[in-house]
C-alpha positions in Angstrom: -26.1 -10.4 6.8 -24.0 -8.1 6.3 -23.9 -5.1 4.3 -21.4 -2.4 3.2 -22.7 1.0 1.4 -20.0 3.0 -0.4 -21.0 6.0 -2.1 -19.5 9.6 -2.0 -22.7 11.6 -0.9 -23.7 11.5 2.1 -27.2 11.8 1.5 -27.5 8.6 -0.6 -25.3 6.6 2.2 -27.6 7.4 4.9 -31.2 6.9 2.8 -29.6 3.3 1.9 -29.3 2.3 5.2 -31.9 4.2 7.0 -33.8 1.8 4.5 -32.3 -1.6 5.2 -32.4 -1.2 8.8 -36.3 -0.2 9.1 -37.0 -3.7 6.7 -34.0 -5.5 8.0 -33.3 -4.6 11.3 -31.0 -7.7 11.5 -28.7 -6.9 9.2 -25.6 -5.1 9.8 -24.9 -1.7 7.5 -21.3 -0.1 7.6 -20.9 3.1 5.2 -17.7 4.0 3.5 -17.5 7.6 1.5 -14.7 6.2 -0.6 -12.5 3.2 -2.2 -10.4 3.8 0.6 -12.6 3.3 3.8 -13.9 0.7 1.9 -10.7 -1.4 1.3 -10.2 -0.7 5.6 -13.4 -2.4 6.2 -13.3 -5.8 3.7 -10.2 -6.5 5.0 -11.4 -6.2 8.7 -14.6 -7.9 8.6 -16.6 -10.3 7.2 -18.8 -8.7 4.4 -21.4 -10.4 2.6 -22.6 -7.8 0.0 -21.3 -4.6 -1.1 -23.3 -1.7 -3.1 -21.2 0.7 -4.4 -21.5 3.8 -6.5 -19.4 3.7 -9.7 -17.5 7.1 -10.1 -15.8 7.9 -6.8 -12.2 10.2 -6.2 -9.7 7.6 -6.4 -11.1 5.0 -8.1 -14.5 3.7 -9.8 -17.2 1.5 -7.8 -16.7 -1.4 -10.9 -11.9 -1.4 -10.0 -13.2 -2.1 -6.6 -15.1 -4.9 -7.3 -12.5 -6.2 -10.1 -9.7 -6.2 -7.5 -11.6 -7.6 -4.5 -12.9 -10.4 -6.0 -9.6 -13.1 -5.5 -9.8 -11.7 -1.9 -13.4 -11.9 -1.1 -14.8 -14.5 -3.6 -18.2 -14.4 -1.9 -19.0 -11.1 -1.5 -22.1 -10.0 -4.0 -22.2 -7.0 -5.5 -24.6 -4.5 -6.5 -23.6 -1.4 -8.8 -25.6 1.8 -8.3 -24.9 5.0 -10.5 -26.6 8.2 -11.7 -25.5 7.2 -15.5 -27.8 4.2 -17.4 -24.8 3.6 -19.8 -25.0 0.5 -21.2 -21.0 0.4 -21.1 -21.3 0.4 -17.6 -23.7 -2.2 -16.7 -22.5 -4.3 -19.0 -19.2 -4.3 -17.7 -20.9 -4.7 -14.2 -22.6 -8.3 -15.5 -19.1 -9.4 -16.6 -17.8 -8.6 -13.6 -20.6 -10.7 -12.0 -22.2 -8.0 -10.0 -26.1 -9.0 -8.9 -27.6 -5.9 -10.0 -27.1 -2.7 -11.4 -29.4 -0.3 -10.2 -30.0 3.5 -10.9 -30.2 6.3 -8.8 -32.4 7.8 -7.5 -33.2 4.0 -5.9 -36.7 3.4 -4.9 -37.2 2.2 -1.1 -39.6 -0.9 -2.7 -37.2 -1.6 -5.4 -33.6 -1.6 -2.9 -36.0 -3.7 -0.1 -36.7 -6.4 -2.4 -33.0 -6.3 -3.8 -32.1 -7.3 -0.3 -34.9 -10.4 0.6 -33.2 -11.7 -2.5 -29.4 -11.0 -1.8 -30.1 -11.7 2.1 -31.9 -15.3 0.8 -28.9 -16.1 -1.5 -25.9 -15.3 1.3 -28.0 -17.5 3.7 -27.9 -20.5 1.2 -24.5 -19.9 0.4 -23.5 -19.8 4.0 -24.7 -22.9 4.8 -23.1 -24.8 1.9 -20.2 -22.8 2.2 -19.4 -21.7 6.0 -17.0 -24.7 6.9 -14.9 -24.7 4.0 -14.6 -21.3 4.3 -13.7 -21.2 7.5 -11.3 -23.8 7.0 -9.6 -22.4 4.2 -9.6 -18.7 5.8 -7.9 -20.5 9.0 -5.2 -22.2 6.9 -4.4 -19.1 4.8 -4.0 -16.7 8.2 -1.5 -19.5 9.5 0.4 -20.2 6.2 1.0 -16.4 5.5 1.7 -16.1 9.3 3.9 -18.6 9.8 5.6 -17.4 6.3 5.8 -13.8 7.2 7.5 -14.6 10.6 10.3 -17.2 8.5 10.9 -14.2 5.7 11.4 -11.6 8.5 14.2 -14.6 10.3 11.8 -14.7 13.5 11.7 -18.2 15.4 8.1 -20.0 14.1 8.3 -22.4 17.1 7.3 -26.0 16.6 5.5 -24.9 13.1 6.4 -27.7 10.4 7.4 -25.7 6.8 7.7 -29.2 5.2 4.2 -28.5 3.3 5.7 -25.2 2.3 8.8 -26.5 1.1 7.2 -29.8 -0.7 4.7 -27.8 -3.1 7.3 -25.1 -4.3 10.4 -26.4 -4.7 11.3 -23.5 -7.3 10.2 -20.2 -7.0 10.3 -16.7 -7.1 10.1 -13.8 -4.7 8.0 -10.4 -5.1 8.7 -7.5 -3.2 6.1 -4.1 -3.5 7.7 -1.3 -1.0 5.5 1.6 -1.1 7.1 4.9 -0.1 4.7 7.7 1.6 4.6 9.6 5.3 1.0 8.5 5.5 -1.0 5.8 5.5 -1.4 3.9 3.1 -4.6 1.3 3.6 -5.8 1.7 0.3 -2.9 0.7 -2.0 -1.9 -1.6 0.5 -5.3 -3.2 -0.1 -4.9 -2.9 -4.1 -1.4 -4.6 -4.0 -2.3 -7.6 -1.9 -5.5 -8.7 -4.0 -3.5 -7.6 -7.3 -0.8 -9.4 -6.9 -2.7 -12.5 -5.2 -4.7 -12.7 -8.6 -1.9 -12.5 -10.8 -0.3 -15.3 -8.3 -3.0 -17.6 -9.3 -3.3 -16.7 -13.1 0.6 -17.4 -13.7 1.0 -20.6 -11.2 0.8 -21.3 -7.4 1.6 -19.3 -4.4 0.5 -17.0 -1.8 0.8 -12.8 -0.7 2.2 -12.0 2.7 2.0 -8.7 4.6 5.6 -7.5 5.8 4.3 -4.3 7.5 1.6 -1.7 6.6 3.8 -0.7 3.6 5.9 -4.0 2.4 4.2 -7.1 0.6 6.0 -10.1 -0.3 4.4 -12.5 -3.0 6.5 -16.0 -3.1 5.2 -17.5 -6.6 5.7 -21.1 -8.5 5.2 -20.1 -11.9 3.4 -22.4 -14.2 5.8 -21.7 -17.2 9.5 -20.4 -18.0 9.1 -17.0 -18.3 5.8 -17.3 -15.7 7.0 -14.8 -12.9 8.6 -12.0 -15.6 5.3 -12.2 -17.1 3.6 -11.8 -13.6 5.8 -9.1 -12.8 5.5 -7.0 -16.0 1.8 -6.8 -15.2 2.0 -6.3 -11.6 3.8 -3.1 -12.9 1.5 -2.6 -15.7 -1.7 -2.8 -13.0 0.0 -0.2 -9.9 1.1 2.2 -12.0 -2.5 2.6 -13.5 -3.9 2.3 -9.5 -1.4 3.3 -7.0 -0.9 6.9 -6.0 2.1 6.6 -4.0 5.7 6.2 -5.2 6.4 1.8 -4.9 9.0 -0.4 -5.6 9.2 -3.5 -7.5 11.9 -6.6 -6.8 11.9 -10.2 -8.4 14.3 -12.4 -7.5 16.1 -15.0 -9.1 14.5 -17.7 -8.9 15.4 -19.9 -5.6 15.1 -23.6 -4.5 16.3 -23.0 -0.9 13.2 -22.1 1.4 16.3 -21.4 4.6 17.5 -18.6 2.1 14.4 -16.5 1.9 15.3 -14.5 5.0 18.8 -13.3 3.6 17.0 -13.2 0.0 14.9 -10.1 1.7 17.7 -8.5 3.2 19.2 -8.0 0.0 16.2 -7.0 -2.0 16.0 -4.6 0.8 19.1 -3.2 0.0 17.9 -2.9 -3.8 20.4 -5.8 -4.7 20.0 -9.3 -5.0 17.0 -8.5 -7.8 16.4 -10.2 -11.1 14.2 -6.4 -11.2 13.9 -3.6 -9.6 12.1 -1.0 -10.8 11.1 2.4 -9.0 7.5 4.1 -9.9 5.8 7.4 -9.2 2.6 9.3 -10.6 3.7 12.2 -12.5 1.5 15.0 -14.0 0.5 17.9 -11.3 2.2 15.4 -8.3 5.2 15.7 -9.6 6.4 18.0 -6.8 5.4 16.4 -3.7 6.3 12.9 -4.9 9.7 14.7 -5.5 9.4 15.9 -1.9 8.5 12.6 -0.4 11.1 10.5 -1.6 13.7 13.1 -0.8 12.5 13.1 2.3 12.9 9.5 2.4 16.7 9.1 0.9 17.9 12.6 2.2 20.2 10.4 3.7 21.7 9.1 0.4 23.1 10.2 -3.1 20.5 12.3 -3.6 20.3 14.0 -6.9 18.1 16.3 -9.0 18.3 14.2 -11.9 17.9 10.9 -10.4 14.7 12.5 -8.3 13.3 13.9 -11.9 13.9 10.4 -13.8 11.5 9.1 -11.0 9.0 11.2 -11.7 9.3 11.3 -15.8 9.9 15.2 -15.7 13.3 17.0 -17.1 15.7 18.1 -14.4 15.9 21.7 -15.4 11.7 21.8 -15.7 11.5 20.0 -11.9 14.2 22.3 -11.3 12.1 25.2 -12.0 8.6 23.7 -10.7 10.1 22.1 -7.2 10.9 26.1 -6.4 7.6 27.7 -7.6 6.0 24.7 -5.3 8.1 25.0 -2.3 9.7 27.7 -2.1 13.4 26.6 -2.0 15.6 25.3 -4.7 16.3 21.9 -4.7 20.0 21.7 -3.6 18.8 23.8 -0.5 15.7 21.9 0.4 18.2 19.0 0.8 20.6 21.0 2.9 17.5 22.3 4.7 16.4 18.3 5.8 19.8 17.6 6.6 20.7 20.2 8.6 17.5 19.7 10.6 18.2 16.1 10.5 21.4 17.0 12.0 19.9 19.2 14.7 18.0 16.8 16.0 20.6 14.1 16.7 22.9 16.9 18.0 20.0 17.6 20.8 18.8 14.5 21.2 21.9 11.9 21.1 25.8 11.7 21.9 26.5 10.2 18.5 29.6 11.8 17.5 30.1 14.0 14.8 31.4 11.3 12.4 28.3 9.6 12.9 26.1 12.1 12.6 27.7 13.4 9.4 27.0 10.0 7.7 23.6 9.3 9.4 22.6 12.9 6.5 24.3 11.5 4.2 28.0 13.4 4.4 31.0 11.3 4.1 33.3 14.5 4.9 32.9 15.6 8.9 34.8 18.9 8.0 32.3 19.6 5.5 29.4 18.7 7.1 30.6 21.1 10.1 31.4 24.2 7.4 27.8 23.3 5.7 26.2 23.3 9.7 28.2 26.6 10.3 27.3 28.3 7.5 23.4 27.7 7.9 23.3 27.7 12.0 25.6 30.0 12.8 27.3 27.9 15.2 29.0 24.7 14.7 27.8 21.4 15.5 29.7 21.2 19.0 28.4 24.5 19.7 24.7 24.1 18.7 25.0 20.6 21.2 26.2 22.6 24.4 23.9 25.7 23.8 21.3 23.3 23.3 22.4 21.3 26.5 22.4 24.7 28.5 19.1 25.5 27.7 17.9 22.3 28.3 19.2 22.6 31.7 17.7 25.7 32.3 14.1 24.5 31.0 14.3 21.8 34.2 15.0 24.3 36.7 12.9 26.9 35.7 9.9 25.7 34.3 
């Protein structure tokens, strides 16, 4: 068996499984200090029961186990927590969770917890191991062989009849999150999200574009199915994910062969039924400000389209983006740009034309007098000194 301990201290982590593994030395424990880690390691191996603290940075021990259970229907899970609130267990039961158990946990009292789970997961796995299996194989190759079809790839000898027979209407949903880092735990949040509300609203299946892009292909049940589905798929991220995301629904579709160009356009923000663009506000404000600049410095961008993403009044961002980092907006942008710019000056023979439009400058002669004014040299100039110096760096290291 299986067993994964998530708890913010330390302390309690290790005393959980220095426990198991003296009474079960055949089980396997993996630790996770937070939501995050934890979401890393259901999705990579096969867990059979979870205990996890309830308040954790992030996210609380009883959201994890409400969006993991579509994903990992088997999984059993046992709340522990330093608070005996009865709003709190009983949430726990409704949720399904085996146990609800109070800290400090006595070594007798989490052993026999355990024999108990460790009896049920054997039970369960041999009723349940080869349809399991099955279904886990069949769900890998349908989202596989989908993800390779929406991204235009060759899918071999693979037959997409069966795809095409049980959804001959449909919609698409595309979640894009936006962030310089990793992003394992709202990744993890959208897929079992959206793969929940798939099956609440009809029939269909999540697929993984890339660590940051899901696409959701639904039959809705009703009319209005997939508006409904997406309006709480809104309603659900913004509460969870802490990253800016975007949200595209298609028109609905009968056509499996135009999926492929379907994506392209959602992936140029057109083509949508929906799109909708979301970012936490409050005290992150600023740096969500900073990372989707940093993302569309190459584009129109403005201060008041950056504050109506993140719900603040231009003039107040205005103020706030300096006091944060140090540079007004209009010059932070210059700032990217320009070192944008540099880059592709050093490292490239793009022409200047080029160049101008990869930042986000339609006018060369303005994009040189903007490159003068802050480099001191022009752009032809900044490409030959940097050329000469390169030269020099290979002769005289």
């Amino acid at each position: 068996m299986n067993i994964l301990v998530v708890d913010d201290e330390s302390v309690i982590r290790e005393g959980i499984k220095r426990t198991i593994r003296r009474a079960f030395p055949e089980h396997g424990v993996q630790l996770a200090e937070g939501p995050d880690e934890a979401a890393r390691i259901l999705r990579g191996g096969q867990i059979d029961v979870v205990l996890t603290d309830i308040l954790m940075p992030g996210m609380t021990g009883l959201e994890l186990m409400q969006l993991s259970r579509s994903s990992y229907p088997h999984v059993k899970w046992v709340i522990i927590s330093a608070y005996s609130e009865f709003a709190y267990a009983k949430e726990a039961v409704r949720l399904g969770a085996k146990d609800y158990m109070l800290k400090p946990i006595g070594k007798d009292t989490l052993i026999s917890m355990i024999a108990q789970l460790g009896e049920e997961v054997e039970r369960d796995a041999e009723q349940e191991q080869e349809a399991k299996m099955l279904h886990s194989s069949l769900k890998f190759l349908r989202e596989a062989v989908f993800q390779r079809w929406a991204a235009g790839l060759d899918i071999g000898n693979m037959d997409i009849a069966p795809f095409v027979e049980r959804h001959s209407r449909f919609h698409l949903v595309l979640v894009k999150m936006e962030s310089d880092e990793a992003v394992h735990l709202e990744h993890f949040i959208v897929e079992n999200v959206m793969t929940e509300l798939i099956e609440r609203y009809g029939e269909g299946f999540v697929a993984s574009l890339d660590g940051k892009s899901l696409l959701g292909l639904v039959t809705a049940e009703s009319q209005d199915g997939a508006k409904r589905l997406n309006d709480e798929l809104r309603q659900h991220l913004k509460k969870y994910v802490k990253v800016p995301f975007q949200i595209q629904l298609s028109e609905e579709m009968n056509d499996f062969n135009g999926i492929p160009a379907m994506i392209r356009r959602m992936g140029r923000n057109s083509g949508a039924l929906e799109f909708e663009y979301y970012a936490p506000g409050g005290n992150r404000a600023v740096e969500v400000a900073v990372q989707y600049i940093r993302a569309h410095y190459n584009t129109d961008v403005t201060l008041e389209k950056v504050a109506s993403i993140v719900f603040l009044n231009p003039a107040y961002l205005s103020q706030v983006f300096k006091q944060k980092t140090g540079s007004g907006f209009k010059e932070y942008v210059t700032a990217l740009r320009m070192e944008k710019a540099a880059e592709l000056l050093a490292h490239t023979q793009l022409k200047l034309a080029d160049i101008a439009e990869k930042i986000g400058y339609q006018d060369v002669k303005h994009f040189t007098q903007v490159f003068r004014k802050r480099m001191n040299m022009t752009p032809t100039e900044y490409r030959q000194q940097f050329g000469r110096e390169a030269g020099l760096n290979r002769i005289c290291p």
